[in-house]
PyMOL commands that place a pseudoatom at each C-alpha (Angstrom):
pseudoatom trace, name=CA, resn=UNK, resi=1, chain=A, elem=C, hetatm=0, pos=[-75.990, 82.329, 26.454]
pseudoatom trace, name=CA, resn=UNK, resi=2, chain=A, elem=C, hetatm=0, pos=[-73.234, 84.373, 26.154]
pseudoatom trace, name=CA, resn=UNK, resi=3, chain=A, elem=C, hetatm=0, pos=[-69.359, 82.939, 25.716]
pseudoatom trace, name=CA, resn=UNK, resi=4, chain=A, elem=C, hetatm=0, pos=[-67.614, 82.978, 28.559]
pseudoatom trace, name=CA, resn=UNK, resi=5, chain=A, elem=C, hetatm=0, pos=[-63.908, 83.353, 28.540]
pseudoatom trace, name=CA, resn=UNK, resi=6, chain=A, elem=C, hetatm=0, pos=[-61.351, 82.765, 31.340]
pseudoatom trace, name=CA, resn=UNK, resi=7, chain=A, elem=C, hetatm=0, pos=[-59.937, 86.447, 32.808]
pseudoatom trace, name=CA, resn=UNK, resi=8, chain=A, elem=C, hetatm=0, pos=[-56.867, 86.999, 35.243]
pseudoatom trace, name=CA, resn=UNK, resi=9, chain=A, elem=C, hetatm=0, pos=[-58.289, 89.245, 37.688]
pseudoatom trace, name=CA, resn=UNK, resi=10, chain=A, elem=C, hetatm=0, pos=[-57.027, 90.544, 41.313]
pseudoatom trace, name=CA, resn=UNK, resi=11, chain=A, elem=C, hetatm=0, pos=[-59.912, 90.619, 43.718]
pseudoatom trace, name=CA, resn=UNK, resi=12, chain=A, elem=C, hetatm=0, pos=[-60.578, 90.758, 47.196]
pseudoatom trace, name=CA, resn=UNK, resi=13, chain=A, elem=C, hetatm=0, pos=[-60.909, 86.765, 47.764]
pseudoatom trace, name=CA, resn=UNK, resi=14, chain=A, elem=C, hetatm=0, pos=[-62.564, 87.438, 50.978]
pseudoatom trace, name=CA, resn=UNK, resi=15, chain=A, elem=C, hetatm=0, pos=[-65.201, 89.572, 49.771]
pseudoatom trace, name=CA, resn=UNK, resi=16, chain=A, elem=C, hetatm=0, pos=[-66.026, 87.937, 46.409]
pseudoatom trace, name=CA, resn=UNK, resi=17, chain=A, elem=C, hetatm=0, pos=[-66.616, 84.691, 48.748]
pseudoatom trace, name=CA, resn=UNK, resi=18, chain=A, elem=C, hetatm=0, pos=[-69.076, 86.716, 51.151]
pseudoatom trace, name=CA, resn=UNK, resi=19, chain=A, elem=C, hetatm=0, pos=[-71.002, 87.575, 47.798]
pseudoatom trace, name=CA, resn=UNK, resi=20, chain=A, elem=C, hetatm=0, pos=[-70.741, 83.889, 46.713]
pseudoatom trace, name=CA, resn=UNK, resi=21, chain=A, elem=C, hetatm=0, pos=[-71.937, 82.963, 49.908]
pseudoatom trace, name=CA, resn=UNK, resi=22, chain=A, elem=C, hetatm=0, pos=[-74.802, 85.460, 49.991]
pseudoatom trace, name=CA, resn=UNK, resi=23, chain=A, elem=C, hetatm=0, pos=[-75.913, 84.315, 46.956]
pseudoatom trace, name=CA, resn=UNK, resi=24, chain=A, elem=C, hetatm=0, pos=[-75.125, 80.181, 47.397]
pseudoatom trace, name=CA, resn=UNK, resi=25, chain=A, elem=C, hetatm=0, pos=[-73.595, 80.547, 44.329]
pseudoatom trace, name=CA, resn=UNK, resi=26, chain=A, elem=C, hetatm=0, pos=[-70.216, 79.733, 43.381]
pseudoatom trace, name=CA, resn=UNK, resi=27, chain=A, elem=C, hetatm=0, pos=[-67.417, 82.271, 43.475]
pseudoatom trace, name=CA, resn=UNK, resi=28, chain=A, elem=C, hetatm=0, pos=[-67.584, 82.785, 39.316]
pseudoatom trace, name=CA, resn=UNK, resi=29, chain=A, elem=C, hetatm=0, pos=[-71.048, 82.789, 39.072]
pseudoatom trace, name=CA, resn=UNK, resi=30, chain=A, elem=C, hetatm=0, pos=[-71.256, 85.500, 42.237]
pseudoatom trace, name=CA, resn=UNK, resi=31, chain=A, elem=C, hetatm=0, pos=[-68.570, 87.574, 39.749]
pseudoatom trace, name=CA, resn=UNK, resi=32, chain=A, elem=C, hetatm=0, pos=[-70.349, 87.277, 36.874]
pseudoatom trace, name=CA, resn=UNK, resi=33, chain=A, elem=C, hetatm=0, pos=[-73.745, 88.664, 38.522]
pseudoatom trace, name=CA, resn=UNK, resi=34, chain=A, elem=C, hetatm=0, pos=[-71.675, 91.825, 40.027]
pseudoatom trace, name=CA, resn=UNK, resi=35, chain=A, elem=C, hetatm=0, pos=[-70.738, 92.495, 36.784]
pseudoatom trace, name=CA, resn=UNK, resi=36, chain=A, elem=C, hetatm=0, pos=[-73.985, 92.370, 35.632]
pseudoatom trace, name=CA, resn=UNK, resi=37, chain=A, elem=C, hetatm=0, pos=[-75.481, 94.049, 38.168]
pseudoatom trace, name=CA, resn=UNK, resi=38, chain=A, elem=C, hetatm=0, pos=[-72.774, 96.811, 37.515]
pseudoatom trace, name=CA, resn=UNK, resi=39, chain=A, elem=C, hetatm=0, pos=[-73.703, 96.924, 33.847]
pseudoatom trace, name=CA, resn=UNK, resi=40, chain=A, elem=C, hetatm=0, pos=[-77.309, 97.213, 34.556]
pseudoatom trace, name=CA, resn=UNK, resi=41, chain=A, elem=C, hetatm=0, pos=[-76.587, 100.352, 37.261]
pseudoatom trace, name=CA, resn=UNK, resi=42, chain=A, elem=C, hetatm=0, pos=[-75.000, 102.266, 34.892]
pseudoatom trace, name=CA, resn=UNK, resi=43, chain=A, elem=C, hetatm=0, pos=[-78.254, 101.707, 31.945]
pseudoatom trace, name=CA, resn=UNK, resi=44, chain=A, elem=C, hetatm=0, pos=[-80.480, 102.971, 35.078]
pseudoatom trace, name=CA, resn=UNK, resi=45, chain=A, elem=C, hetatm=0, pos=[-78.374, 105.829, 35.492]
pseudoatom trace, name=CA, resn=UNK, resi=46, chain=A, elem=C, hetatm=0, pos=[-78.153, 106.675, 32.261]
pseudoatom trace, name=CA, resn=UNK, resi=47, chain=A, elem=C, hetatm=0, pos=[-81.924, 107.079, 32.235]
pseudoatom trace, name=CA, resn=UNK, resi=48, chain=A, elem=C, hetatm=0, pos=[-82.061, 108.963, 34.861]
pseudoatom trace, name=CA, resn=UNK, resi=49, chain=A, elem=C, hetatm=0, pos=[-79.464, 111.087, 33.248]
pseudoatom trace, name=CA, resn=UNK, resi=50, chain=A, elem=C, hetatm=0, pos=[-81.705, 111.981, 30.334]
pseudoatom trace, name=CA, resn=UNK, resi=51, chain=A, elem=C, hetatm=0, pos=[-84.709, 112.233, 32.647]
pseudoatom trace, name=CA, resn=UNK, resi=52, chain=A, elem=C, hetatm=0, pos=[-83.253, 114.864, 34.142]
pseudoatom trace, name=CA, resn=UNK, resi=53, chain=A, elem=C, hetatm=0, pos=[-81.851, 116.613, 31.131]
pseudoatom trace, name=CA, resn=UNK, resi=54, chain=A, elem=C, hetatm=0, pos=[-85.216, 116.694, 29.333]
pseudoatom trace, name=CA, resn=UNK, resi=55, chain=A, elem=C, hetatm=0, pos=[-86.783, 118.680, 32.960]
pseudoatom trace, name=CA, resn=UNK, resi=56, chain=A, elem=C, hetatm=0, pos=[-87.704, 115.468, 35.055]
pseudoatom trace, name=CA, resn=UNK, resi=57, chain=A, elem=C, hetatm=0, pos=[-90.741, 113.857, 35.767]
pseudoatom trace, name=CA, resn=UNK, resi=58, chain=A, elem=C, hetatm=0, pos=[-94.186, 116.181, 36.150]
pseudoatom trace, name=CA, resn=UNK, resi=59, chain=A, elem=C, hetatm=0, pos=[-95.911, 115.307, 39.566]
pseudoatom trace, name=CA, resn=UNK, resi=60, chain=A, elem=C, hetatm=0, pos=[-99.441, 115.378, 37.670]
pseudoatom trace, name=CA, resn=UNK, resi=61, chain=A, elem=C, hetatm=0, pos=[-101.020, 114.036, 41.270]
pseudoatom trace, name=CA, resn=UNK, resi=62, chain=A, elem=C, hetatm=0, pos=[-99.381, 116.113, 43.265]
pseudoatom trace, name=CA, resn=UNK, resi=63, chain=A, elem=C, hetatm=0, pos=[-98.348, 113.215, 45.876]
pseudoatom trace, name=CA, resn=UNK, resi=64, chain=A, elem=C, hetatm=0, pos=[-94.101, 114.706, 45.896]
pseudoatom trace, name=CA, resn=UNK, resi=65, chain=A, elem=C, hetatm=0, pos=[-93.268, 116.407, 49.017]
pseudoatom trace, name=CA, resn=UNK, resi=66, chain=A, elem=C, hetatm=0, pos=[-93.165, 119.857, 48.752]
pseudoatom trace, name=CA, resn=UNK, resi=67, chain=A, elem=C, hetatm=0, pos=[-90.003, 119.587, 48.849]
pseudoatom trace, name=CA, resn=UNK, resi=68, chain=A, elem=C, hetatm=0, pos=[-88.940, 117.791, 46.167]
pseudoatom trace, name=CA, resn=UNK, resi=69, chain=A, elem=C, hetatm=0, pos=[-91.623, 119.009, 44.210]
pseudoatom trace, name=CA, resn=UNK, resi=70, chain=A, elem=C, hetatm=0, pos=[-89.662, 123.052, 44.488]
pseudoatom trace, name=CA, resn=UNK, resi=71, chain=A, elem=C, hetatm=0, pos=[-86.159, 121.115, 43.558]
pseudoatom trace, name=CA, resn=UNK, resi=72, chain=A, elem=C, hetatm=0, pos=[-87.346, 119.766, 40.144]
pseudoatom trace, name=CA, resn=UNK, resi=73, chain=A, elem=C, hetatm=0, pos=[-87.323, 122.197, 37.609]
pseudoatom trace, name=CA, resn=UNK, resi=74, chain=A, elem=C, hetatm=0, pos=[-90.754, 123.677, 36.081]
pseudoatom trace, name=CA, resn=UNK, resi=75, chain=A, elem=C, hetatm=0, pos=[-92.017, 121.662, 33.145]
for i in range(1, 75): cmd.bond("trace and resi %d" % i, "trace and resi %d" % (i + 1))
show_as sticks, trace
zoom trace
């Protein structure tokens, strides 16, 4: 597990206990998952990043809408 150490932060108390309560978790543990969460959406975006900069993804079954098959650049 990793060490956890006490941090003086200013929040919105109202919304971090609508999370807690969301999640029937207690208000730290709610924090400590949005921060995790946040962590993990910028790895995913990231990827998609470098997707993207090596051409995307080739629709080799031809299921994309034409669409957003014409917006993806050629392989």
């Amino acid at each position: 597990m990793t060490r956890l150490s006490r941090k003086n932060l200013v929040v919105d108390a109202e919304r971090v206990r609508d999370l807690a309560s969301s999640r029937h978790t207690s208000e730290s543990e709610a924090v400590r998952e949005a921060v995790e969460l946040a962590l993990s959406a910028e790895d995913v975006m990231a990827a998609v990043r470098e997707l993207h900069a090596q051409g995307g993804l080739d629709d080799v079954f031809g299921r994309l809408p034409d669409d957003a098959a014409a917006a993806s650049p050629p392989a």
